[in-house]
C-alpha positions in Angstrom: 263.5 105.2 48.6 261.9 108.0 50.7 265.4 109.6 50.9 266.3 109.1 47.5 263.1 111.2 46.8 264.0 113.8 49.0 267.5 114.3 47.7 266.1 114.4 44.2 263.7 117.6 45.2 266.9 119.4 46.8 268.9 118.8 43.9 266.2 120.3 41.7 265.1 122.7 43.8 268.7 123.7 43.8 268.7 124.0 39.9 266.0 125.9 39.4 267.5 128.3 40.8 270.8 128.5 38.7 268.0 128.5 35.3 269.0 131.6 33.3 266.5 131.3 30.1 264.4 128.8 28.4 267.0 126.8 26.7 268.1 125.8 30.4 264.6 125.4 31.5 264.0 123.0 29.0 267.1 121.1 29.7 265.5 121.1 33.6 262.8 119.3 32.5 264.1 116.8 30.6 266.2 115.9 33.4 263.5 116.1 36.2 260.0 115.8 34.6 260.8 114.0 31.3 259.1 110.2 30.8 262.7 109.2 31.6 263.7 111.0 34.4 264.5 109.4 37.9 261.4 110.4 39.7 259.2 108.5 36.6 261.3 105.7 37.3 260.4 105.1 40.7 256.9 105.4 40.2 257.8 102.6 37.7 259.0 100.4 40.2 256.5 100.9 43.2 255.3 97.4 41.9 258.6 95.8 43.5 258.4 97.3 47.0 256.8 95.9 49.7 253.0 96.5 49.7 252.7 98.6 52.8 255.1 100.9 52.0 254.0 101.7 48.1 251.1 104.3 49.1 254.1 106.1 50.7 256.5 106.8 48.5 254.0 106.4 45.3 252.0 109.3 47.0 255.5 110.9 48.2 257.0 110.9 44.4 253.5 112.3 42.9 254.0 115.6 45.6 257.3 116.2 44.4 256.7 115.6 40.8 253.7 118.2 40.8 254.9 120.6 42.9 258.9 120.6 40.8 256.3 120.8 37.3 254.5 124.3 38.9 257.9 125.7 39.7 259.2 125.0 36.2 256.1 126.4 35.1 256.4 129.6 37.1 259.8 129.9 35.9 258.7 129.3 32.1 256.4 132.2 32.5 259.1 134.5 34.0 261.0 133.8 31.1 258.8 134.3 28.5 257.8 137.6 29.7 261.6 138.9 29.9 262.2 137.3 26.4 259.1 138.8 25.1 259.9 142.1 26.4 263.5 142.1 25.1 262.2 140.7 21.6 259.7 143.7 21.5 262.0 145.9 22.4 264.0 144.8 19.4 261.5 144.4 17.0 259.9 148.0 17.9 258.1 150.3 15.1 258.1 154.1 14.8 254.4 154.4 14.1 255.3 158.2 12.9 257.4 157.0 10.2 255.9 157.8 7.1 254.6 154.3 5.2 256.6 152.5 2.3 254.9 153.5 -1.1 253.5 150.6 -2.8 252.8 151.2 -6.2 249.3 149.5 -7.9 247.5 149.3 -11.1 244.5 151.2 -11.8 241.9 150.6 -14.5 243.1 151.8 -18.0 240.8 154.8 -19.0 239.5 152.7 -22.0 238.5 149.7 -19.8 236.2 152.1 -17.4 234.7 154.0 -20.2 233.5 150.4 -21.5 232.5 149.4 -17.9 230.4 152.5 -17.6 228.4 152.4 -21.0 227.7 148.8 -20.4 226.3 149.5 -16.6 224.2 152.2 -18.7 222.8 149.9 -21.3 221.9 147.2 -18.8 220.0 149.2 -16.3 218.4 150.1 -19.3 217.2 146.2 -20.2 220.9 145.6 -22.5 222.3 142.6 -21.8 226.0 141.9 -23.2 226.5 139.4 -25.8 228.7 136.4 -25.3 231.8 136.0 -26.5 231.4 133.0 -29.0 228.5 134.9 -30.7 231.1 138.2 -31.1 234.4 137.3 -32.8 237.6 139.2 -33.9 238.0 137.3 -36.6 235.1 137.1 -39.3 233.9 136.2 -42.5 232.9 138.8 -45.1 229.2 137.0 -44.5 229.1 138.2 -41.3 231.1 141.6 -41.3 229.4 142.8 -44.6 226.8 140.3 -46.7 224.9 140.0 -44.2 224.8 143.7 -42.8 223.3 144.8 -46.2 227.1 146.1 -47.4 226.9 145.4 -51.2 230.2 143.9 -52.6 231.1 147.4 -54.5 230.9 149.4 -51.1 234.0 151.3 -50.8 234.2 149.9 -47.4 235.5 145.8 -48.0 238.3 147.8 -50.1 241.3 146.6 -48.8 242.3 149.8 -48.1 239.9 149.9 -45.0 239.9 146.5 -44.1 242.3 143.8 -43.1 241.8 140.4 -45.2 243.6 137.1 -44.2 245.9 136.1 -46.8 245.2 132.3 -46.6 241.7 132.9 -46.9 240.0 136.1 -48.9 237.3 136.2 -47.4 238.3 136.0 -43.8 239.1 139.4 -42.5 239.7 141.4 -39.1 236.1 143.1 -38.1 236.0 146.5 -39.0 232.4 147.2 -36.7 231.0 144.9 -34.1 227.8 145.1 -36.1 228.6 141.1 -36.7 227.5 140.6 -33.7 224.0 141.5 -34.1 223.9 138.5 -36.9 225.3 136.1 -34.4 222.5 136.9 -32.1 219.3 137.0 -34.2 220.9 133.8 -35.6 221.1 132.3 -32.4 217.9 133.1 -30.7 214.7 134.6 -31.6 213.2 138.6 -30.7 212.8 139.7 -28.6 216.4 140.6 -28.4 218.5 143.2 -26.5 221.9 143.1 -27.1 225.2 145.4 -26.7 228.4 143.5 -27.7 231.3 145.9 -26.7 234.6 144.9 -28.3 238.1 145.7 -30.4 237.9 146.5 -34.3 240.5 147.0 -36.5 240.8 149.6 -40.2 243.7 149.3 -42.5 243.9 153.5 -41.6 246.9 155.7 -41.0 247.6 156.2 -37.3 247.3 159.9 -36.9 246.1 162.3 -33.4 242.1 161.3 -34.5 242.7 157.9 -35.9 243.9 154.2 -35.1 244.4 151.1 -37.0 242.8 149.0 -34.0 240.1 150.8 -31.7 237.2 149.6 -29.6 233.4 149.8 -30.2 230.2 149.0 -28.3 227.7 148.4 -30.4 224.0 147.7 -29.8 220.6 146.4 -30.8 216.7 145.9 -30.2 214.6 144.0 -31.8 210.8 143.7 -30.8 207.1 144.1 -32.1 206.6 147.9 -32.7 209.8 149.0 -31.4 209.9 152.9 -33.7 212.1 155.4 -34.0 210.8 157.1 -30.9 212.2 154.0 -29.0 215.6 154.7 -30.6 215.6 158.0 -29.9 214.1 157.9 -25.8 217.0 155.3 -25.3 219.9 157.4 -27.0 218.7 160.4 -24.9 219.0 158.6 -21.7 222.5 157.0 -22.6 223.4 160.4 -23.2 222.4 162.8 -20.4 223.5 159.2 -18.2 226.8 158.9 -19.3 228.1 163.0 -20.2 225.5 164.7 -17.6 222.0 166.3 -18.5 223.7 169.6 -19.3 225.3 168.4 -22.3 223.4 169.2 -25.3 222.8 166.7 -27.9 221.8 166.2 -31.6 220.0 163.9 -34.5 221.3 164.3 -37.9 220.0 162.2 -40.6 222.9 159.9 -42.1 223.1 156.8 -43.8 224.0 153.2 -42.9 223.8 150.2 -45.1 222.4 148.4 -42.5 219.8 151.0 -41.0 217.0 152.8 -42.5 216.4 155.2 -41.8 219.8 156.4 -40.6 221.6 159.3 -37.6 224.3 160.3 -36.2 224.0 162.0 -33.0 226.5 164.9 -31.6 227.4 166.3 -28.3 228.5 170.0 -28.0 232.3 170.4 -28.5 233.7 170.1 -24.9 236.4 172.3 -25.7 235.0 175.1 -27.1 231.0 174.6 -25.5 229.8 175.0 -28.9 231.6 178.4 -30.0 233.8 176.1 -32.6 237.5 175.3 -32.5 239.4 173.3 -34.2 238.8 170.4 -32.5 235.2 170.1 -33.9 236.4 172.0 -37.4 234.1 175.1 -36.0 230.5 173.4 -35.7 230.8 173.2 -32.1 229.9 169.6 -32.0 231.2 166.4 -32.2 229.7 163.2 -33.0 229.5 160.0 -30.7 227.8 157.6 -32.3 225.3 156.4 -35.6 222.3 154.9 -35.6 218.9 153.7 -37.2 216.2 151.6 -37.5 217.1 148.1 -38.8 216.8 147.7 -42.3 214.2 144.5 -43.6 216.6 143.5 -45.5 219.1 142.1 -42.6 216.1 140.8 -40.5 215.1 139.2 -43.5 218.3 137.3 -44.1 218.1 136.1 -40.4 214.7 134.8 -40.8 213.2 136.8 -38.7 209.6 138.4 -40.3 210.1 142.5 -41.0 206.4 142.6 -41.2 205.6 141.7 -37.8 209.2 142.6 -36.1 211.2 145.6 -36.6 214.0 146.8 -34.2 216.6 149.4 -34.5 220.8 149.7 -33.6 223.4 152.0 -32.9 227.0 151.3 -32.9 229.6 154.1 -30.9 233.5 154.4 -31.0 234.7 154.1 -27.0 238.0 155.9 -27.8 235.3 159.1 -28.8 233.2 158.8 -25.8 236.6 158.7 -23.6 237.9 161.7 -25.6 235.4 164.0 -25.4 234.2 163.2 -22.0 238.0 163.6 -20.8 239.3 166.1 -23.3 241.9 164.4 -24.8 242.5 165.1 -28.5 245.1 162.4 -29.1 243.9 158.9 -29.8 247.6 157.7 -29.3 247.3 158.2 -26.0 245.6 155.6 -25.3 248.3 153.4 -26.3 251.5 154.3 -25.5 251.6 153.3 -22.2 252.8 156.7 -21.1 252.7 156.9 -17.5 252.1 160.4 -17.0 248.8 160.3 -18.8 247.6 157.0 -17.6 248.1 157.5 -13.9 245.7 160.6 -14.7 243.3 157.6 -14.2 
């Protein structure tokens, strides 16, 4: 048995050194260090030697067995180092080759503008409406009855707004202005709101005008909240959003829904207030309306214009964008043109 051991360590011995790569390595051990091999069998059958001589060759085939496993490790070692080095050699990168171009989306100009007034608004106490409480599609309730819009007011001609054929008086919002309904509904002053959000005008698409377009509208609604509150809030948004060297303007206006009524301009930022074309030689341009809540539609949400009073401006996004970017075609912002997008 002792000689059978000793051949069996020659004869690998032998082979190891004929191993040219891992694949053969593997095939080594399989043959002389597997569960099956002929050294694991005669451990298996110490049990029918004679007792004196099984501490012999038991101790005999574990020195051969552990020193053959550290040789085929060594050798597995060797091996993976040359077949490491050959693989990277093969698999080597020219770090001064110039990287593949991977093209990505960016945020549409429309999207950030939106982003940014609504950061403004909320540093400054806003928070945005929720989606249920600010829908696309409205009753004339919401989008007009309720805003103070009398049923003669040119505006809920169909001419300026879309109405649902199945049901007349379902229509496409022309104003997020709903929206401040839904909320004084829904919960009691005070109330800050903004509620940015598409619209949509039965218009002709033309460089200044679009049937669909986005608003942000907003309202406050508090005990003695005044016009001064209105106006120290639009100020901010303003020198926030175009810079504090942009000069700004109230006009008085008029709003079904606000009284008293403004509109507030920024200097023309293509001619810096000279006049042009663009703003029809005033040399400014207006951004947005606003007012002081009318009674009226605090009354008709049952909310007391004696001891409440609030006010609410609404603003067109595709403006802002415009004149803070100086583009003077709305239809840019929806043609998906490349080349004026990737501006972005």
């Amino acid at each position: 048995m002792e000689n059978k051991i000793l051949e069996i360590e020659k004869e690998a011995v032998e082979a190891l050194q004929t191993l040219k790569d891992s694949k053969d390595l593997e095939e080594f051990k399989n043959k002389y260090l597997s569960r099956n091999c002929e050294l694991t069998n005669i451990k298996k059958c110490l049990k029918d030697l004679p007792v004196e001589e099984r501490p012999k060759i038991g101790a005999l085939a574990n020195k051969v067995f552990q020193e053959l496993e550290a040789k085929a490790n060594e050798k597995g070692e060797e091996f993976y180092k040359v077949e490491l080095d050959k693989k990277l050699a093969k698999e080597k990168i020219d770090i001064t080759l110039p990287g593949t171009y991977l093209p990505y989306g960016k945020v549409h100009p429309l999207t950030s503008t939106i982003n940014e007034v609504t950061e403004i608004f909320q540093h400054l106490g806003f928070s945005v409406i929720s989606n249920e409480n600010s829908p696309e599609v409205e009753t004339e309730y919401f989008n007009f009855d309720m805003l103070n819009v009398p049923k003669e007011h040119p505006a809920r001609d169909v001419q300026d707004t879309f109405y649902c054929k199945n049901a007349s008086n379902v229509v496409l919002r022309s104003q997020t202005s709903g929206a401040q309904i839904h909320a004084m509904k829904d919960k009691k002053p005070p109330i800050r709101i903004i509620s940015p959000g598409r619209v949509y005008r039965n218009e002709n698409i033309s460089a200044r005008k679009n049937n669909l377009f986005h608003q942000i509208e907003g309202l406050y609604v508090d005990k003695n909240v005044t016009f001064a509150h209105l106006k120290g809030v639009l100020n901010e948004f303003t020198r926030l959003y175009f810079g504090a060297s942009r000069p700004m303007r109230f006009r008085s206006s008029f709003f079904p829904f606000t009284e008293p009524s403004v509109e507030i301009d920024v200097q023309c930022i293509m001619c810096g207030g000279k006049g042009c074309a663009t703003c029809s030689g005033t040399g400014w341009l207006e951004i947005l309306g606003a007012g002081m809540v009318d009674p009226n539609v605090l009354e008709g949400v049952g909310i007391d214009s004696n001891v409440y009073s609030g006010f609410a401006f609404g603003m067109g996004v595709e403006r802002l964008t415009m004149l803070k970017y100086a583009i003077d075609d709305i239809r840019l912002f929806f043609n998906n043109d490349i080349r004026f997008l990737k501006q972005f």
